[in-house]
C-alpha positions as CSV (number, residue, x, y, z in Angstrom):
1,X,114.6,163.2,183.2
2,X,117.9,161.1,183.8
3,X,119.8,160.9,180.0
4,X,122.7,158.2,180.3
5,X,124.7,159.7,177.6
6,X,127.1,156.8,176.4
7,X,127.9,157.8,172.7
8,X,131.2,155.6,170.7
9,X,133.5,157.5,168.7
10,X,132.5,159.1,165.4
11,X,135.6,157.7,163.9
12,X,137.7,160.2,161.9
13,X,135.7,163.3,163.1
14,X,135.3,163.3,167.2
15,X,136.1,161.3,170.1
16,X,133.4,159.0,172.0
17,X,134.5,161.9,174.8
18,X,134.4,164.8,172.8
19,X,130.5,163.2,171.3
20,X,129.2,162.8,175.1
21,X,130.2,166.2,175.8
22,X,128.4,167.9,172.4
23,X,125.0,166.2,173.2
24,X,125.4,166.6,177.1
25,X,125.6,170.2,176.3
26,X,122.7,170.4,173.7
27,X,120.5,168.8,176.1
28,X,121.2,171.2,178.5
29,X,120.2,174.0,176.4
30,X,117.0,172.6,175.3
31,X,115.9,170.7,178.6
32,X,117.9,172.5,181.6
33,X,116.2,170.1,184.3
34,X,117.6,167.3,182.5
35,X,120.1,165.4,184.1
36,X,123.2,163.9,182.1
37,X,125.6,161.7,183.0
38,X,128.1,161.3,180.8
39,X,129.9,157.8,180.3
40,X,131.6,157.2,176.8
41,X,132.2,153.9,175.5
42,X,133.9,151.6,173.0
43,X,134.5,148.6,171.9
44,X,138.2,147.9,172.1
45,X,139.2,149.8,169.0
46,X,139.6,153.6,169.2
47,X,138.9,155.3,172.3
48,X,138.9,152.6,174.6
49,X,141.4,153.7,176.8
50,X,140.0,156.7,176.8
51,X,136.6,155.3,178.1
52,X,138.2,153.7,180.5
53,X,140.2,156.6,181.9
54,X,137.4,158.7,182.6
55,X,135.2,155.6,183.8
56,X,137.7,154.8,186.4
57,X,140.4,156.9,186.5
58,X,144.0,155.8,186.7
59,X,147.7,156.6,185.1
60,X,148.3,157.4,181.6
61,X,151.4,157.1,179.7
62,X,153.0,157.2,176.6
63,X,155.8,154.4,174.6
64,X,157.4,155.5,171.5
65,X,157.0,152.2,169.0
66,X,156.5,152.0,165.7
67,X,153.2,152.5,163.4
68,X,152.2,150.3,160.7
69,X,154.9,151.5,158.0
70,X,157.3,151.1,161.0
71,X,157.8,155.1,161.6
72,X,157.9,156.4,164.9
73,X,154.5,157.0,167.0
74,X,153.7,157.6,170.5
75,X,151.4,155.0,172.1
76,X,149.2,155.8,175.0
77,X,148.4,153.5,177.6
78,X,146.8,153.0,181.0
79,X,147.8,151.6,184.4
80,X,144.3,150.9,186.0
81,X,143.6,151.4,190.0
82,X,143.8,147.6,190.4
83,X,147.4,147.7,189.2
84,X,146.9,146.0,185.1
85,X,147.8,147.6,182.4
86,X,145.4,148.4,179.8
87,X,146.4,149.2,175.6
88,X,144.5,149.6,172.6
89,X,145.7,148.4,169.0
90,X,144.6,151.6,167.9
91,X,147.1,153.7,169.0
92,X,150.1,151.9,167.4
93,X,148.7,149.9,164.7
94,X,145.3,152.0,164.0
95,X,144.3,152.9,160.8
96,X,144.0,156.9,161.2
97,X,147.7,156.6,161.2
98,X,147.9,156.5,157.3
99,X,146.6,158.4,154.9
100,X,144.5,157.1,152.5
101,X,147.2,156.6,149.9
102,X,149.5,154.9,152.5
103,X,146.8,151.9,152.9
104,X,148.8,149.2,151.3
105,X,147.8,146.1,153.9
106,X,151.2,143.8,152.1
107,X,153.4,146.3,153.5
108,X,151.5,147.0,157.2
109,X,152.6,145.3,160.3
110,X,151.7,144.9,164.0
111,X,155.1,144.8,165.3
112,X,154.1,148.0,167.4
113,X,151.3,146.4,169.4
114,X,153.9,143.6,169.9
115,X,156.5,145.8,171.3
116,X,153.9,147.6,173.0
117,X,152.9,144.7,175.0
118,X,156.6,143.3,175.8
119,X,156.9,146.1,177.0
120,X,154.6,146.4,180.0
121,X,155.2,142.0,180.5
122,X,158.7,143.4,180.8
123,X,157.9,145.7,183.5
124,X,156.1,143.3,185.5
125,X,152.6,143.6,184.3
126,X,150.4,140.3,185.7
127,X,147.1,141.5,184.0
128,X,147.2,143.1,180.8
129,X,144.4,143.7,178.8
130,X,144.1,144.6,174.9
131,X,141.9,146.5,173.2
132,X,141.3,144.9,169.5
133,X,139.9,147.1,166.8
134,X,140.5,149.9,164.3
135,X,143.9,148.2,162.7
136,X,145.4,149.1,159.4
137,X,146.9,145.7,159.4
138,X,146.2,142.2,158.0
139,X,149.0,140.2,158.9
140,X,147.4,138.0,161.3
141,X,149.4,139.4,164.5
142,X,152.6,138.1,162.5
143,X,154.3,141.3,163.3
144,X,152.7,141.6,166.6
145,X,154.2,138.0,167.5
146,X,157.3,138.3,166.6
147,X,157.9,141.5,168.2
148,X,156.7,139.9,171.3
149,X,160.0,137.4,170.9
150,X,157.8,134.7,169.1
151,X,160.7,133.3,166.9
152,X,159.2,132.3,163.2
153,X,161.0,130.5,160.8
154,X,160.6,130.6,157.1
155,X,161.4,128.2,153.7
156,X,162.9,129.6,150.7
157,X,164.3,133.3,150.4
158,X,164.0,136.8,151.8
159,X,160.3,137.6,151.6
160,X,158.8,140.7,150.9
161,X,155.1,141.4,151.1
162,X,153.2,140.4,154.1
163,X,151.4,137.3,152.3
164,X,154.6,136.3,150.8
165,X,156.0,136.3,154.4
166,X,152.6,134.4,155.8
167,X,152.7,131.4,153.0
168,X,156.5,131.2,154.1
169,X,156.0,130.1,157.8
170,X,157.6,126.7,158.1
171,X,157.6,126.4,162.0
172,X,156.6,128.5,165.3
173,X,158.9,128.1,168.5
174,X,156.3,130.6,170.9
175,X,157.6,132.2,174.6
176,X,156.3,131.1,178.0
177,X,153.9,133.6,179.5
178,X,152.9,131.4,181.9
179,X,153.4,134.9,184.6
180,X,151.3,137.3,182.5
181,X,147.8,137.0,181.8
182,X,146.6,138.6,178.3
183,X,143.0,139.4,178.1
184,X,141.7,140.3,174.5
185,X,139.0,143.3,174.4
186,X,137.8,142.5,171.0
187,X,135.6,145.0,169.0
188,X,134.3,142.1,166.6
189,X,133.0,138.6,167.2
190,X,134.4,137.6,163.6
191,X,136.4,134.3,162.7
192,X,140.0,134.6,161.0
193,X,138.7,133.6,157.9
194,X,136.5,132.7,155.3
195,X,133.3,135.1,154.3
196,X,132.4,136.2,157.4
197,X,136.4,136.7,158.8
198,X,138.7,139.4,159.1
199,X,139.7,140.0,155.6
200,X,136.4,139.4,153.9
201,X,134.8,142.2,156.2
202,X,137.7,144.7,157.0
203,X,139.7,143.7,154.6
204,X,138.3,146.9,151.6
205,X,138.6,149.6,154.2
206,X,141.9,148.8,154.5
207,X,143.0,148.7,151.1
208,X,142.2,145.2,150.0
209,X,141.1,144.9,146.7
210,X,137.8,142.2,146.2
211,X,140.1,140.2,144.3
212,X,142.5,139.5,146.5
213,X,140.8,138.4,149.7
214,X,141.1,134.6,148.6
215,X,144.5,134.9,148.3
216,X,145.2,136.7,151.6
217,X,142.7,133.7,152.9
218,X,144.9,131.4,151.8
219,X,148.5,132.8,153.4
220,X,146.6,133.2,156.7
221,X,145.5,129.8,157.1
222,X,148.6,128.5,156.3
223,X,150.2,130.8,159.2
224,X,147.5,129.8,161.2
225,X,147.8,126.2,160.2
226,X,151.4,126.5,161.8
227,X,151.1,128.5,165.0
228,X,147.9,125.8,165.6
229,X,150.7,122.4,165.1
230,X,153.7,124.6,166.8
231,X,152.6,126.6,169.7
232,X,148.8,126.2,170.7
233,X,145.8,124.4,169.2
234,X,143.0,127.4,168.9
235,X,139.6,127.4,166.8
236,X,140.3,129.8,164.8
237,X,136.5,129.8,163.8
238,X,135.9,131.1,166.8
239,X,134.5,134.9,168.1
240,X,137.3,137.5,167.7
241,X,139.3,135.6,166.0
242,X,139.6,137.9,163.5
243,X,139.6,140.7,165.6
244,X,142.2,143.7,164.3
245,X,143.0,141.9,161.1
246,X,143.5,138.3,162.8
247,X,145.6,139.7,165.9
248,X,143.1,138.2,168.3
249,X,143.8,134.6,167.0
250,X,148.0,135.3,167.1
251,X,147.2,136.3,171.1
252,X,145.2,133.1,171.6
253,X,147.5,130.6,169.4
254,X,150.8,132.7,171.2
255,X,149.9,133.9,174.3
256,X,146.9,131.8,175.5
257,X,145.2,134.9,176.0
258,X,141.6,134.8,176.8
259,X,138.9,137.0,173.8
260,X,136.3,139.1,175.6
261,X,133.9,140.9,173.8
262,X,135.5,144.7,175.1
263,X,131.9,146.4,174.7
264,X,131.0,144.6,177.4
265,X,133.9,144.8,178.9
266,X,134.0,148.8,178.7
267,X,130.1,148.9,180.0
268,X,130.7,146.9,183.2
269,X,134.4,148.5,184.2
270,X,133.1,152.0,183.1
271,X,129.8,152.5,185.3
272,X,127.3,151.8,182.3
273,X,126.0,149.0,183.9
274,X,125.5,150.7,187.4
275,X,123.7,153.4,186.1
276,X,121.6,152.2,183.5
277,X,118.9,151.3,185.8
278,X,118.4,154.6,186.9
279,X,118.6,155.9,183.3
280,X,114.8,156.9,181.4
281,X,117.0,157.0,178.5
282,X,120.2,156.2,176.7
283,X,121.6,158.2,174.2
284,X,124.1,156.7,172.1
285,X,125.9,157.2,168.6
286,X,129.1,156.2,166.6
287,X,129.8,157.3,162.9
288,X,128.4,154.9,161.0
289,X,125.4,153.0,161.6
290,X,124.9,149.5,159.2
291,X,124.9,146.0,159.7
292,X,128.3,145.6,161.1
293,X,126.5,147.5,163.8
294,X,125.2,144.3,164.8
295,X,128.4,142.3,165.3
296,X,129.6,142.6,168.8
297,X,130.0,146.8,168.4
298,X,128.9,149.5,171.0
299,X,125.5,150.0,169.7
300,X,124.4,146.3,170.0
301,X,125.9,145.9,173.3
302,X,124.2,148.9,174.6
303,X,120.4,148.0,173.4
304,X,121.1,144.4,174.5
305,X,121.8,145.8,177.8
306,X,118.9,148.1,177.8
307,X,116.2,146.1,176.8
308,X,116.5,143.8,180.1
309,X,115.9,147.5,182.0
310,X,113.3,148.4,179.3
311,X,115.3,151.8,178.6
312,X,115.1,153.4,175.4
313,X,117.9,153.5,173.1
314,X,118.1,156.3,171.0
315,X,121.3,156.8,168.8
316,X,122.9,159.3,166.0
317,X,125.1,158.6,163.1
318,X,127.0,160.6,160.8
319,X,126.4,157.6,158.3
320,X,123.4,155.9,158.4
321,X,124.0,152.5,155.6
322,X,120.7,151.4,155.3
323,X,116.5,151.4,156.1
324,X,116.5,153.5,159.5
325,X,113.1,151.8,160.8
326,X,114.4,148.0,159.7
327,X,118.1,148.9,161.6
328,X,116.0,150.0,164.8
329,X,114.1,147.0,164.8
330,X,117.1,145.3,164.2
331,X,118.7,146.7,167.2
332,X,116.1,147.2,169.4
333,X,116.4,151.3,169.0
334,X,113.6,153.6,170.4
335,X,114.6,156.1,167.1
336,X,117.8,156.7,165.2
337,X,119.3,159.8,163.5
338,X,121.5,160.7,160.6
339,X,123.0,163.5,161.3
340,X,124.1,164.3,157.9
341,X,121.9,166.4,155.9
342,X,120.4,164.4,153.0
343,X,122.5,165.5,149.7
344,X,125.5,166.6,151.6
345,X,128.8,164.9,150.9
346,X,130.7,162.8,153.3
347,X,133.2,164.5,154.0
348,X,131.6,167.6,154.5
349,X,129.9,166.5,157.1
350,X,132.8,165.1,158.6
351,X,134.2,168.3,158.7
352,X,131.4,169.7,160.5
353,X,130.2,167.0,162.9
354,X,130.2,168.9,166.1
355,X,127.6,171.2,164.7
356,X,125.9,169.1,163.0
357,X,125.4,166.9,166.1
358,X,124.7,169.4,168.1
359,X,121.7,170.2,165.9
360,X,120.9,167.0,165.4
361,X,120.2,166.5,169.3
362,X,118.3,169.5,169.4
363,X,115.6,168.8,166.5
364,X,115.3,165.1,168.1
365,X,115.1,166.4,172.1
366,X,111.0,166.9,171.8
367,X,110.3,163.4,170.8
368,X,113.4,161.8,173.0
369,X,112.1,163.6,176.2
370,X,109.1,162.0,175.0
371,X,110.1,158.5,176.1
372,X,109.6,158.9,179.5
């Protein structure tokens, strides 16, 4: 049996690498003639490069810029065989930076993406793509643009909080990038704003209280409102707009960059595609299955993809939010699995994930190898 293990991060607990290589190694032991190949994915948020470094290989490196609170982190990044650079939002800007009492979204920034990414246009980059997902900010890319030499003005006084500072714009004078080309591998297809946008959605998780969000609405239409009259005209209702707390719009309105979706982008560029017709199975997973799985993550991507080779998708969870047999149908999933034990507590079982997958895989292997 040929398993095409291709498993997303179980965010906060294991690695979309580390995943792949816990049910690889459980199938092994229950099935030894089963073959596994293992090819991690992502979505543009955490773990992307990653996924791409083991998909294709290439030259990883490290820039010191700051985190959302502005204190000192290292950022990995990838130069890819073709020569273009490849970063992820979620190693500068990424929420699993703070600790839960540090999420306080009117003091968080994205001025280390922004730095990130002058940095390699500074070095001569043509092609750089980023990876949009998994940010502990809201700002809009405010931070991320003017760190990238976009030079904002603002009425009235010194501000202080992050909306104070987005109500404030008064105009936009952007840079010429006309030599670099910016590709956005966004993990959502959300607008900016409104119910469905970046604050309505992500906003809670990253300390947003319910509220609040019309207000935080408000200041980033306004900034929006500008960078649209000053530098480039952009629908800002458009897919991944709202991508890593409205970042994706500041790289469209700023940079002219171009907003992929980068599930699909990881499955083409990290041998997904290729294999997954010789696959009788795919088995997937990520750490919280619901019905944000449906917009534009992994898990959609990957039973999109499998239904036109009429593969069976089966996936595990460490949180499963919501009716198991509705989500499948949903999705399009041969079977899904909570790995958590009903009764046990969150973070318990994020504290033992590894284990807990691994048995997960090995109660589900009969009916998987099944699918044949």
């Amino acid at each position: 049996m040929n398993v095409l293990v291709a498993p997303d991060s179980f965010k906060g607990s294991l690695s979309a690498v580390r995943a792949a290589e816990i049910i690889a190694a459980a199938i092994a032991r229950a099935d030894p003639a089963a073959r596994c190949l293992m090819l991690p994915q992502a979505d543009g948020g955490e773990g992307t490069v990653d996924a791409m470094y083991l998909g294709v290989g290439g030259r990883l490196h490290l820039h010191m810029v700051p985190d959302p609170l502005g204190r000192p982190v290292q950022a990995r990044w990838l130069q890819l065989p073709d020569g273009s650079a490849l970063v992820e939002s979620a190693a500068c800007i990424g929420l699993p930076l703070l600790r839960e009492d540090e999420r306080e979204p009117d003091r968080q920034r994205s001025d280390g993406l922004g730095l990130l990414l002058r940095h390699l246009h500074d070095r001569g980059y043509t092609t750089i793509y980023c990876g949009l997902g998994g940010s502990a900010t809201n700002d809009a890319g405010l931070g991320m643009a003017e760190a990238f030499g976009v030079r904002v003005r603002f009425r009235g006084g010194a501000q202080r909080t992050v909306r104070e500072m987005l109500r404030a714009v008064e105009s936009i004078e952007t840079v010429r990038c006309d030599d670099c080309r910016i590709v956005v591998l966004s993990d959502v297809v959300n607008p900016l704003c409104g119910p469905r946008g970046a604050t309505a959605v992500y906003g809670p998780q990253k300390g947003i209280v319910s509220e609040d969000i019309g207000d935080w609405d408000e200041a980033i239409a306004h900034f929006a409102s500008i960078g649209c009259r000053d530098a480039r005209a952009v629908d800002t209702g458009a897919e991944g707009m709202g991508a890593a707390g409205g970042i994706g719009f500041a790289l469209a309105c700023f940079t002219g960059a171009e907003l992929r979706s980068g599930a699909a982008f990881i499955r083409e560029h990290s041998g997904f595609d290729s294999a997954l017709p010789h696959a009788d199975v795919v088995i997937t997973g990520e750490g919280r299955v619901d019905g944000q799985s449906l917009d534009g993550k992994v898990l959609s991507g990957i039973c999109t993809a499998a239904k036109k080779h009429q593969v069976p998708v089966v996936a595990f969870t460490g949180d499963l939010q919501g009716n198991a047999d509705e989500l499948c149908d949903s999705l399009g999933l041969a079977g899904l699995y909570s790995i958590r034990p009903e009764g046990t507590p969150v973070a318990e079982s994020i504290r033992n994930t590894e284990a807990l997958l691994d048995a997960a895989v090995l109660d589900a292997w009969p009916a998987i190898s099944a699918m044949r």
